[in-house]
C-alpha positions, 0 to 999 in steps of 0.5 A: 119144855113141858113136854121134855119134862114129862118125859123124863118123869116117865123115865124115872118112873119107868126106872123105879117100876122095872128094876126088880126085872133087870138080868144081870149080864154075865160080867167077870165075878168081882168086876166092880168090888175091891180085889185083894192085892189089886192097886187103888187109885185115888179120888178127889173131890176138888172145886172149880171157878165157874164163869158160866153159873157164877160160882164155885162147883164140885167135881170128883176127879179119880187118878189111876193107881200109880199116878204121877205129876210128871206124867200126862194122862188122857181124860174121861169125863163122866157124866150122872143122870137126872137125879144124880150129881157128882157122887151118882157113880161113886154110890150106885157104880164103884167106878173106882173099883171098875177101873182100878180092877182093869188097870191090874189087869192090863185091860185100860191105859192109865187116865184121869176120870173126871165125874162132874156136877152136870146141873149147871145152876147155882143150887145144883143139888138133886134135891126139891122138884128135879124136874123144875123148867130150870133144873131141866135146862141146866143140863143143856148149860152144862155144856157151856161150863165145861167146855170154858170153865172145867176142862181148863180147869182140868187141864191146868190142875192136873197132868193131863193131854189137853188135846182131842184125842186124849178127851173123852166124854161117856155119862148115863141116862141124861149124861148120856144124852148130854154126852152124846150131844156135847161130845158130837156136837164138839168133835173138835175137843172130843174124839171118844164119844158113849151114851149109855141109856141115853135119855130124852135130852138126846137130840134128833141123829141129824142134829146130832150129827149133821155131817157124818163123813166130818164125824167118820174121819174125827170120832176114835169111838162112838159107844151107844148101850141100852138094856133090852127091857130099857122103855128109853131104848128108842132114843138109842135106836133111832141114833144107831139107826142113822148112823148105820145109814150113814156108815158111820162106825160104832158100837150098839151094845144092847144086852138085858136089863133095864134103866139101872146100874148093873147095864150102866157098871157095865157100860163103863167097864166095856168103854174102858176097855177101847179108850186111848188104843188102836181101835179095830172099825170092823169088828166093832158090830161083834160087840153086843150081847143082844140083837134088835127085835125085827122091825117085821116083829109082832108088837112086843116080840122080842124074837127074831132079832137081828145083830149088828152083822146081819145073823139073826136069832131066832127063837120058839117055844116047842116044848113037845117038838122033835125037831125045829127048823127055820127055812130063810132058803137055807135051813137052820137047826134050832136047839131046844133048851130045858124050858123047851124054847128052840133058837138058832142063829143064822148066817149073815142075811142080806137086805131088806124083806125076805121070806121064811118059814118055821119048820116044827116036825117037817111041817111050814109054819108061820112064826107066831112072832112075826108078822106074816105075808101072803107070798109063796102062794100061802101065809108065810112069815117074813123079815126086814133086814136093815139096809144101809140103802134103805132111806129110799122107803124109809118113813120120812117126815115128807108128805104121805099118799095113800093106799085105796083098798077097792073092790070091782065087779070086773066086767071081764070075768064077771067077778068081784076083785080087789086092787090097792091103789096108791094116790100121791100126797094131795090127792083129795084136795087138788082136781088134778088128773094124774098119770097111772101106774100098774104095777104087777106082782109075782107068782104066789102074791097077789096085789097086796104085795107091792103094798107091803112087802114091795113099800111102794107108797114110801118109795113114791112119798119120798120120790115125789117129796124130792121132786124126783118122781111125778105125782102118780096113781099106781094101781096094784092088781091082782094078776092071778086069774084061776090056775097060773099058767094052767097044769105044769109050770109057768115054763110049759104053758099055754098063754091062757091065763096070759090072755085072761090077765090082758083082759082083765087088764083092759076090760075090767082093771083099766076101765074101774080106775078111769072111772072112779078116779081122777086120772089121765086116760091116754098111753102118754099117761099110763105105765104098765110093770111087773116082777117076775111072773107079772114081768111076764104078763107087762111083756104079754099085754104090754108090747101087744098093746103099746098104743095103751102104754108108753113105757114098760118095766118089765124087773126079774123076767123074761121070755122062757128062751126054751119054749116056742109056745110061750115066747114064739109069737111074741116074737113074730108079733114084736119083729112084725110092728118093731117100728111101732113099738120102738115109736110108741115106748118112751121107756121100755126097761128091763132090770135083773138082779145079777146073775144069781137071779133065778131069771138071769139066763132067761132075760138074757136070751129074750134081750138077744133076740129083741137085739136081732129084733131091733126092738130098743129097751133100757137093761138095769141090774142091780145085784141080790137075786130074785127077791124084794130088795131088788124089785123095790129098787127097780120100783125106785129107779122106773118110776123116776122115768115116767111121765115126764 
């Protein structure tokens, strides 16, 4: 409770430092003020009996312009914040004058608007220490009084539709928490949920939403909205995140501004607007002004953002630039405005990690905003694009391994490297020897890249918290050793540095870890994988040397069908000891990323003669190409296949 308490001071706090900075989103002019000509509805101030507290409380009731006895209205409860009561929106928000404008315009039903005193104890003015333990916990109570004491009240005083589809719950900062806990928490009375600026008193999303296909079925609308500058927006982020993982429909209404009444006035004016209709689900992702920052963001930047439907927007200062672009593969124009910042909104971007480059007058850049990666054979920027899938290498509340920066003396080549090597959740307390995994990366990255942009210890966490994956160590190399493949391309070769990467697999990588690691130094217990180039090399070294390994993941790769050299005696040597290669693998897996995979028709040619062969292998695909979305899946599906 002290904790809570805390936080919400810092709330207020925050609110009272940050409203001078708040930008007014561009509503329509005369949104929230009396218009002539337009109707009024009506406002009430009424009392009602309640059990829960043991008192008489207050309440403002607002009834559309026109109201009659004789005919039944759905109900919107609204809700204040902590330091409100049941007049906060009258003084701060002209909720009146809001619906009473939208009525004329035909934007809204008709409904009946009940604003309630939401600090359910017998003092329940926001006076004295608003923060005081019981003051607190009397918006938890609230929920109790309005569910047995008001709304029967409600319903019996006024013309109202007393079932769920005709309820509706919004509130502000704590009233948005409590509307987002009582609403969801009660889909049986409520089917039309918002939050604006929820507060801390929101509950954790899993809380909240335990069952999120019971919610998708009953929920007409569920509404979160923040200001952009909000210090309170986490609250709502993590619940849009959930539910986005969960595909539950709904809108996530960020726009500028702060904890204040113009974001608030502005919530109710669009939540309105969806109340008591037909709602279209699948344009609900276009309601928003703003995106969320990237979570691949430098801290505090607030470009590039990403919009509910996977476009992002990017933005940089250049003020003496001629021309700016954004290269995502695609290369988008920005427009410079007269401050000289240049921004561009992209296409819809598929999942996960993706590189990208800035474009300032022909020259590759990284964006100062972001957070960069080594890939491409340089420093490049990168950007995580929400996944719905994504829970896999998310950060979960499981228990967490680590990831060992460790340099060698190799004694293959007689030079210092370095590999990142992950070990699984109790490694330094147990005695234990574990299995090992290397996992290679591909050409322009080196070992880092498993490491940050592949998440390789979240998927093992996670993998092993569920008892899906056994406890490993997975040591990620760096498998480039001078010029990759010598001059040319990969395609025309030599297999020189292939040999290079053999050895210093197995006389220099191999020998450190078993060395100063606790693991288990036999070919039952080590595995050997790569994405693309370094699909190549577990192919080279790999099916040479399956008396050192037992299974093989070979994601995004394969033999150059065209080229002798490379895939000639590779073949000889597979269709010479195919019986002991078959009797040596347990698992010999080969994924693609669907046909749009730049190594599709390659791994297609290699599988059909490893068929003439007779050498057996697993075939995976999982669509999205030649990127990291695809190889953390494969990641995700092989290491659940080891050691067991």
């Amino acid at each position: 409770m002290k904790r809570f308490s805390l936080l919400l001071m810092s709330m207020l706090m925050l609110t009272t430092l940050a409203s001078a900075q708040t930008m007014q989103m561009e509503m329509p002019t005369g949104f929230d003020t009396a218009r002539p000509g337009v109707a009024a509805g009506k406002l009430d101030s009424i009392q009602y009996a309640s059990k829960t507290v043991g008192t008489s409380r207050k309440a403002l009731v607002y009834t559309p312009p026109g109201f009659n006895k004789k005919t039944k209205y759905p109900v919107l409860y609204l809700l204040h914040g902590i330091g409100g009561d049941e007049k906060e929106w009258l003084k701060g928000g002209n909720p009146q004058l809001i619906l009473d404008n939208l009525f004329a315009e035909k934007k809204i039903e008709p409904m009946i608007v009940v604003m309630p005193n939401g600090r359910a104890m017998k003092d329940d003015r926001a006076t004295g220490n608003i923060m005081a333990p019981d003051k607190v916990e009397a918006f938890a109570t609230f929920e109790k009084d309005l569910l047995t004491d008001l709304i029967p009240f409600i319903e019996k005083k006024y013309p109202v539709l007393a079932d769920r589809e005709h309820r509706a719950i919004a509130g502000l900062s704590m009233g948005g928490g409590q509307s987002l806990n009582f609403g969801l928490g009660n889909l049986d009375k409520f089917a039309w949920v918002g939050g604006f600026s929820s507060a801390p008193n929101t509950k954790k999303p899993q809380e909240l939403m335990p069952n999120p296909e019971e919610a998708k079925k009953k929920l007409k609308l569920l509404w979160i909205s923040c200001g952009d500058n909000d210090r309170l927006i986490s609250f709502s982020k993590r619940t849009h995140d959930y539910l986005f993982e969960h595909q539950v429909p709904h809108v996530y209404y960020i726009e500028p501004g702060v904890h204040d009444f113009k974001v608030w006035k502005n919530g109710l004016y669009m939540f309105s607007q969806f109340l008591f209709k037909p709602v279209d689900v699948a344009s609900l992702p276009k309601y928003t002004i703003l995106g969320t920052p990237a979570s691949t963001n430098i801290r505090s930047a607030k470009y590039p953002q990403i919009l509910p439907d996977n476009r992002v927007v990017f933005k940089v200062k250049a003020p003496q630039a001629q021309k700016v672009q954004f290269d995502l593969g695609k290369k988008y124009d920005a427009v410079k405005d007269t401050a000289g910042v240049w921004s561009v909104t992209t296409d819809s971007i598929g999942e996960g990690f993706h590189y990208y480059s800035l474009l300032i007058d022909g020259v590759a850049l990284v964006d100062p905003a972001s957070e960069t990666f080594y890939g491409m054979g340089r420093m490049a920027s990168g950007i995580e694009i929400p996944f719905r899938g994504g829970g896999y290498y998310a950060m979960r509340e499981v228990p967490h391994g680590e990831i060992r920066v460790k340099s060698y003396l190799s004694k293959a080549s007689n030079t210092w490297r370095e590999m990142y090597v992950y070990t699984p959740p109790g490694y330094d307390q147990s005695t234990e020897k574990y299995p090992v995994l290397y996992l290679l990366h591909g050409g322009g990255e080196d070992q880092r890249g498993w490491a940050t942009q592949g998440k390789t210890n979240l998927i093992l966490d996670n993998l092993i918290a569920e008892g899906k994956a056994k406890p490993m160590l997975v040591v990620m190399m760096d498998g480039n050793l001078g010029s990759p493949m010598g001059p040319g391309s990969m395609a025309t070769a030599g297999d020189g540095f292939l040999k290079a990467f053999e050895n210093e697999l197995k006389l220099g990588a191999m020998p450190f870890v078993e060395s100063n690691f606790r693991v288990q130094a036999d070919a039952a217990h080590r595995a050997l994988a790569g994405l693309s180039m370094g699909g190549i090399q577990t192919l080279y070294a790999g099916v040479k040397n399956t008396d050192l390994f037992s299974s093989l993941g070979v994601f995004s790769s394969g033999w150059f069908g065209n080229n002798a050299a490379l895939s000639g005696p590779h073949y000889e040597f597979a269709k010479a000891n195919a019986t002991t290669i078959n009797s040596n693998l347990k698992n010999f897996w080969i994924s693609m990323g669907g046909e749009e995979d730049i190594a599709y028709k390659n791994c297609k040619i290699m599988l059909s003669k490893y068929d003439e062969l007779g050498i057996k292998y697993k075939y995976s695909q999982y669509p999205g190409g030649h990127t990291w979305p695809v190889w953390r899946h494969d990641l995700f599906s092989f290491s659940q296949l080891l050691f067991k």
